[in-house]
N, C-alpha and C positions, 0 to 999 in steps of 0.2 A: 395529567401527565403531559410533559413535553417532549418531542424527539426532534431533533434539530438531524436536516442535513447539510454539512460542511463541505467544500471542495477546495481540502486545502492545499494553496499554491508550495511550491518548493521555498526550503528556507524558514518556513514557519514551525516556531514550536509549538508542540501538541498540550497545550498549559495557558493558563490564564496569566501567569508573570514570567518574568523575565528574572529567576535569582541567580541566574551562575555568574561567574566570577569574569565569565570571558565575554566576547564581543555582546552587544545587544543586538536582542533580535524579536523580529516582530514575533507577537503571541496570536492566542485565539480574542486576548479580549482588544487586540487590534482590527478583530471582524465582526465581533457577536459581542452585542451590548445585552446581554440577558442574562440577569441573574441566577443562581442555584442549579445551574446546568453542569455538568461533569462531562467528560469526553469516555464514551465505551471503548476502549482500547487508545490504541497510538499509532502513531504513525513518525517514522522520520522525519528528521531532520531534512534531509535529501530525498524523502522520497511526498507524490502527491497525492491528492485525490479523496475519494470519503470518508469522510470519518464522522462518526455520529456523536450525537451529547445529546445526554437526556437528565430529565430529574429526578427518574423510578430508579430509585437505588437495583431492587429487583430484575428490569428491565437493561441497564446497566452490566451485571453480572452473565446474566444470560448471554448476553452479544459477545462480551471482554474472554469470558472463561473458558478456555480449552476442551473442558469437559462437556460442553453442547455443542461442539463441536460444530460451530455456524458457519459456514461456507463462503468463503473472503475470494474476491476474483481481483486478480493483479492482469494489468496491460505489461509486459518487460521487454524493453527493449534490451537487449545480451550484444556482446560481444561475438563477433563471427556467427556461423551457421552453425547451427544443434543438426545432429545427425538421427538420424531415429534412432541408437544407441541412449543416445542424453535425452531425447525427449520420451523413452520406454522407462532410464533410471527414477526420473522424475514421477514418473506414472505409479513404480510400485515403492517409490522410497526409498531418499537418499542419505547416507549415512555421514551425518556432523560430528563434531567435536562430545555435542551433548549428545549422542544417540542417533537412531535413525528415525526420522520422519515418515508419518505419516503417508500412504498410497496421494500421490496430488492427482488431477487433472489436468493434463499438458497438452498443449497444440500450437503450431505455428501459425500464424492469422499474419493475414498484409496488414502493410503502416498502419495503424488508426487513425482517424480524422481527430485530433489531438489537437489542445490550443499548443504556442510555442511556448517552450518554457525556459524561465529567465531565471540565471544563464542558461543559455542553448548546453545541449549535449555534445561534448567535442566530437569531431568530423572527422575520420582519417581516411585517404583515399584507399588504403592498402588493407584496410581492414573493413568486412563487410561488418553490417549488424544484421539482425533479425528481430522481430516481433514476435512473443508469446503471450497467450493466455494460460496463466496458470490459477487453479482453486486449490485453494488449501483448505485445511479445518482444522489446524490448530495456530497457535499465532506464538511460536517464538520468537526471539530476540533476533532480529534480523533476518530470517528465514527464508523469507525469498530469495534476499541476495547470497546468503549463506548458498543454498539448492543450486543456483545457476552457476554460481562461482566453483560449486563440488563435481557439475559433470564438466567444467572447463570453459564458460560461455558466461564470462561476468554481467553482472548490469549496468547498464548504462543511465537508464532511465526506470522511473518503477511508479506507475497507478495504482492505485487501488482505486477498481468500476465499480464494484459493488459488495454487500456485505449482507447473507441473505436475500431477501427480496428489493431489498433497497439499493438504488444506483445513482449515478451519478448522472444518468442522460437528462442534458437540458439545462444540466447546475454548471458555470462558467468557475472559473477559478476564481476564490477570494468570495464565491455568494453563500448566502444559504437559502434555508426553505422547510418549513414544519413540515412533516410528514401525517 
């Protein structure tokens, strides 16, 4: 069995090709030259950080599927200052278009030592940002940023550190590494 860990840069599609109709854009097999490997879940377009691939169809399911409920931790850099109102909403579940989410894990943490990322995050002097750690455990469509944008505090930037036991310390953007 193999488990790959990705740290993948912004920009990159979560796919071994490139079929859409629109711009081209780097894939996974622009990093990882290993055959019969699949990606446990996804990650955006815009957004960074781990993502795993493995060959255990089983092992796969388990990480990917909502219903194990695996513990996904996001770096978010939001728009403005969360108030402990928005960071209690987030704590016991915010309610989306699809339903309400899951109780998360929210807190405010300083900048992290982050590589930069290309393009940079726009700058505005008038408007602060904030750093959060949030865990989820289930992995909708956009979710994170859905959450932050629902108590009023968009994303600006979005990691994913870790997924389970597995993280990203140590892994550079663009590397990977068997686990």
């Amino acid at each position: 069995m193999a488990l790959i860990l990705f740290n993948k840069p912004y920009g990159v599609l979560c796919q071994f090709t490139n079929e859409s109709t629109g711009p081209v854009r780097p894939t996974l097999a622009d990093y990882i030259d290993r055959p019969g490997i699949y990606p446990a879940g996804r990650l955006d377009l815009d957004s960074e950080g781990l993502l795993l691939l493995t060959d255990d169809g089983r092992l796969q399911a388990q990480i990917a599927n909502p219903r194990y409920k695996t513990p996904k931790t996001y770096l978010v850099q939001v728009e403005g200052e969360p108030d402990e109102a928005a960071i209690t909403a987030l704590c016991r579940g915010v309610r989306l278009k699809d339903g309400m989410t899951l109780p998360a894990q929210a807190e405010r943490i300083d900048p992290p030592a982050l590589w930069p990322r290309d393009p940079p995050v726009r700058f505005r002097k008038t408007v602060p940002d904030t750093w959060l750690r949030l865990t989820i455990r289930e992995g909708r469509n956009r979710q994170v940023r859905r959450m932050t944008a629902a108590v009023g505090h968009p994303t600006l930037r979005l990691v994913r550190w870790s997924i389970g036991d597995w993280t990203l310390d140590g892994l550079p953007p663009g590397e990977w590494r068997e686990a």
